[in-house]
PLY file of the C-alpha trace (Angstrom):
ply
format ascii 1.0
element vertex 75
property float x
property float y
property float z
element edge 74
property int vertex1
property int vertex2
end_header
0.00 0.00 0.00
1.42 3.20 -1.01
2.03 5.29 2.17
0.78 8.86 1.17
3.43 11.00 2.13
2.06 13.87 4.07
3.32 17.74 3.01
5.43 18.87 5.54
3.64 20.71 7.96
4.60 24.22 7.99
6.69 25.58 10.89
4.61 28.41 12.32
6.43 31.98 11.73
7.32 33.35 14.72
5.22 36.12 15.66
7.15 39.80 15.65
8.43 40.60 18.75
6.49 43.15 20.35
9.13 45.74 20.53
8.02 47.62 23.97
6.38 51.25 23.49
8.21 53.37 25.67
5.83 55.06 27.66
4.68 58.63 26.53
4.42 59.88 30.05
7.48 59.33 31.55
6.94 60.91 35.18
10.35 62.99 35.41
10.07 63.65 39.34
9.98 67.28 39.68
11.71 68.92 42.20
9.98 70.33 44.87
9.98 74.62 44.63
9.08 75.15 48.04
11.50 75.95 49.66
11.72 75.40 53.20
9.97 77.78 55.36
12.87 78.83 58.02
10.87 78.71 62.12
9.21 82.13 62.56
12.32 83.23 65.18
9.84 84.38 67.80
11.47 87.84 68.55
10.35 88.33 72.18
7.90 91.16 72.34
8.62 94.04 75.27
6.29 93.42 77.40
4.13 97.32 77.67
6.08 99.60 80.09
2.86 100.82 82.00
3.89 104.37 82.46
2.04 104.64 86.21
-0.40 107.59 85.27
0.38 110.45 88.60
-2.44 110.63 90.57
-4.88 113.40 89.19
-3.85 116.26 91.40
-7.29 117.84 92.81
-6.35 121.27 92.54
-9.11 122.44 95.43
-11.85 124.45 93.25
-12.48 127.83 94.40
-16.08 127.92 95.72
-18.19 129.60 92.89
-21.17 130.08 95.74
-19.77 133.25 97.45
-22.40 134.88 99.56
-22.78 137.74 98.61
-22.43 140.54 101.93
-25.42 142.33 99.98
-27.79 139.50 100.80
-28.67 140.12 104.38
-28.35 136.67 106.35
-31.16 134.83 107.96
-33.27 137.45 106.62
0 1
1 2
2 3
3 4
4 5
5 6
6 7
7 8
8 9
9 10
10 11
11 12
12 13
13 14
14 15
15 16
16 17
17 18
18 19
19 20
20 21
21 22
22 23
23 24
24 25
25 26
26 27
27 28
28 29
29 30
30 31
31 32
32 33
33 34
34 35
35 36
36 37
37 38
38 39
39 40
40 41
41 42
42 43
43 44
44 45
45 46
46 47
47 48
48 49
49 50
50 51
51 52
52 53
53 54
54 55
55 56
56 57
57 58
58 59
59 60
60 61
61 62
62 63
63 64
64 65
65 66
66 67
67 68
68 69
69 70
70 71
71 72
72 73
73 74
């Protein structure tokens, strides 16, 4: 019996090697811009020199009511 010789089965082509997409977005880290606020340096505030306000001097007010001598007294 003739053996039927089978074609030789083709060798599957190698599929193309996905060459990898660099990505678009390549994060570059950017550098922080804030820079460092430096500690407020508390500059100690004075505390208030209380100038002591002097005593209000009562100058003694001259007594407006004068009786008058023309008035005679106890009628």
């Amino acid at each position: 019996t003739p053996t039927t010789t089978h074609p030789p089965v083709p060798t599957a082509t190698p599929l193309p090697t996905d060459t990898p997409i660099p990505p678009t977005n390549t994060d570059t880290p950017v550098p922080p811009t804030n820079t460092p606020i430096p500690p407020d340096t508390d500059t100690p505030v004075p505390p208030p020199t209380d100038t002591p306000i002097p005593p209000p001097t009562d100058t003694p007010v001259a007594p407006t009511l004068t009786s008058s001598p023309t008035l005679p007294v106890g009628g």
